[in-house]
C-alpha positions as CSV (number, residue, x, y, z in Angstrom):
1,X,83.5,120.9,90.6
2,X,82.1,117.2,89.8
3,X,82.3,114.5,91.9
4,X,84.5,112.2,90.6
5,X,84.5,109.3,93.6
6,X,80.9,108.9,94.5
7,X,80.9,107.5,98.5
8,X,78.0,105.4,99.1
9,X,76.2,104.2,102.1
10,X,76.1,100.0,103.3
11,X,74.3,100.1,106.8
12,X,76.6,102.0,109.2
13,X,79.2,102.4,106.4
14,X,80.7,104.6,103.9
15,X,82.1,103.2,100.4
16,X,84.4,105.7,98.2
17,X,85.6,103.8,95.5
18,X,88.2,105.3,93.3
19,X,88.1,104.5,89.6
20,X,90.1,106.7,88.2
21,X,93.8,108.4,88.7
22,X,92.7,111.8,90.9
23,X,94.8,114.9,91.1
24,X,95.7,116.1,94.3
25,X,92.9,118.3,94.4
26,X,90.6,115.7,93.8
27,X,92.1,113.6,96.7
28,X,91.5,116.6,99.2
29,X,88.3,117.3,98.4
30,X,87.5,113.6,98.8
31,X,89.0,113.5,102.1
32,X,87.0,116.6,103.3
33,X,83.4,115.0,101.7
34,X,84.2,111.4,103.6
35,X,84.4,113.0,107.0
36,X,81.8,115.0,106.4
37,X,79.6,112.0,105.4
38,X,81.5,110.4,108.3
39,X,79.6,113.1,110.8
40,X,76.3,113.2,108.5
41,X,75.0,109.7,108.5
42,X,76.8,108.8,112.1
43,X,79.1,106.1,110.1
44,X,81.3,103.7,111.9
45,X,83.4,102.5,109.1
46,X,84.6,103.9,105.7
47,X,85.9,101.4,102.7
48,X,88.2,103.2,100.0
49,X,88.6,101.0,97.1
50,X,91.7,101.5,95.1
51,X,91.4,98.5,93.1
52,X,91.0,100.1,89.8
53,X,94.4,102.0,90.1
54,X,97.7,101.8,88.5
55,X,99.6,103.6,91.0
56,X,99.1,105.6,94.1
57,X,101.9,108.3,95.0
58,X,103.5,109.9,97.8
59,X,100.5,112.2,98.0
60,X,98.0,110.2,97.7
61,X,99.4,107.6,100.4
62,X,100.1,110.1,103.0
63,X,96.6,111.7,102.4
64,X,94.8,108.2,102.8
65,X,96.7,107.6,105.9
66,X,95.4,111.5,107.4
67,X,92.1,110.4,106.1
68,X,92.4,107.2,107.9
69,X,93.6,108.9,111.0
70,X,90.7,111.5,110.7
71,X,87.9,108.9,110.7
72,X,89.3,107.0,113.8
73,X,89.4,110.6,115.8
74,X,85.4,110.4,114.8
75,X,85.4,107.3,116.1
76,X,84.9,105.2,113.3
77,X,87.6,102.9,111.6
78,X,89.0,103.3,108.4
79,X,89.7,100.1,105.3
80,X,91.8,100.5,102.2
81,X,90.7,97.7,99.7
82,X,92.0,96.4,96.5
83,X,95.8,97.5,95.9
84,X,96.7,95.9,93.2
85,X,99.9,93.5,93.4
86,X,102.4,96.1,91.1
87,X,101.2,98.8,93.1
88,X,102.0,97.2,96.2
89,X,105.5,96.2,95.3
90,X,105.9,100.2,94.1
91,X,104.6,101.3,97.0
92,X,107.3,99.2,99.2
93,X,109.8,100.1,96.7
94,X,109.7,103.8,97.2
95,X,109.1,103.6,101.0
96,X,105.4,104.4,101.2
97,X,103.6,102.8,103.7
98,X,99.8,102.5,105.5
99,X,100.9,101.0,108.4
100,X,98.5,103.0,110.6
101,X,95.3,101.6,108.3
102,X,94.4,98.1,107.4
103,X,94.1,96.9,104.1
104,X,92.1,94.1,102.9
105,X,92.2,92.2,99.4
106,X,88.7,92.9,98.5
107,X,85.1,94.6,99.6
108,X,84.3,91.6,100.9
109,X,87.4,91.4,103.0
110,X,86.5,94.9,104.3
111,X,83.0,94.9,105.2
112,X,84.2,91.8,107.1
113,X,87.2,93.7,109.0
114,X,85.1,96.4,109.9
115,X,82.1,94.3,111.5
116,X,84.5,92.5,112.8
117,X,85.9,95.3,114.7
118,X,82.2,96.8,115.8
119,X,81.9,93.2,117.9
C-alpha cells in the first residue's frame, strides 16, 4: 500500500499533512503509522493539517479525535490545523465535533500551541 500522507519530523514533533480526500482505510492506517512514529522518535506533539480538504466526514472526525486521544495516552499532545471555513460550518451543521483536540488556523499556529504547552 503507498503512503499517501507523508508525517514528517520538526524537533520533538510529528507533521501529517493531508492533501488529498483519504478513504477510510487510508485514515486508519494513518492513525496506526502516527503513533507508531509517536513511540519511534519519542515525539511530544503531532500537527495534522487538513487545510487542503473539502470536507471531513463522520469517520474521519471521530477517527482524528481517537487519534488525538491516542497520542495524549503516550503522552504527547495532539493539533488539528487548517479547517477550512465551509468545512467548519459542515462540520457544525451535521453535529461533528473535536472538542477533545485543539485546532489552530495554521502551522504556525500549531507549532506555537504545542511549545506552548511543553513550557
Amino acid at each position: 500500500m503507498a503512503v499517501r500522507v507523508p508525517i514528517l519530523r520538526q524537533g520533538s514533533h510529528l507533521i501529517a499533512s493531508i492533501q488529498e480526500e483519504l478513504t477510510d482505510s487510508d485514515i486508519l492506517n494513518l492513525q496506526t503509522r502516527i503513533l507508531d512514529e509517536v513511540v519511534k522518535r519519542q515525539a511530544d506533539g503531532v500537527i495534522i493539517d487538513v487545510g487542503a480538504l473539502d470536507v471531513i466526514d463522520s469517520f474521519g472526525t471521530r477517527t482524528l479525535a481517537e487519534i488525538a486521544s491516542a497520542v495524549q495516552l503516550r503522552g504527547a499532545k495532539m493539533v488539528i490545523v487548517g479547517i477550512q471555513p465551509e468545512v467548519a460550518l459542515s462540520m457544525v451543521l451535521l453535529g461533528l465535533t473535536l472538542d477533545s483536540v485543539p485546532t489552530m488556523l495554521d502551522l504556525d499556529a500549531g507549532i506555537a500551541e504545542l511549545k506552548g504547552s511543553a513550557q
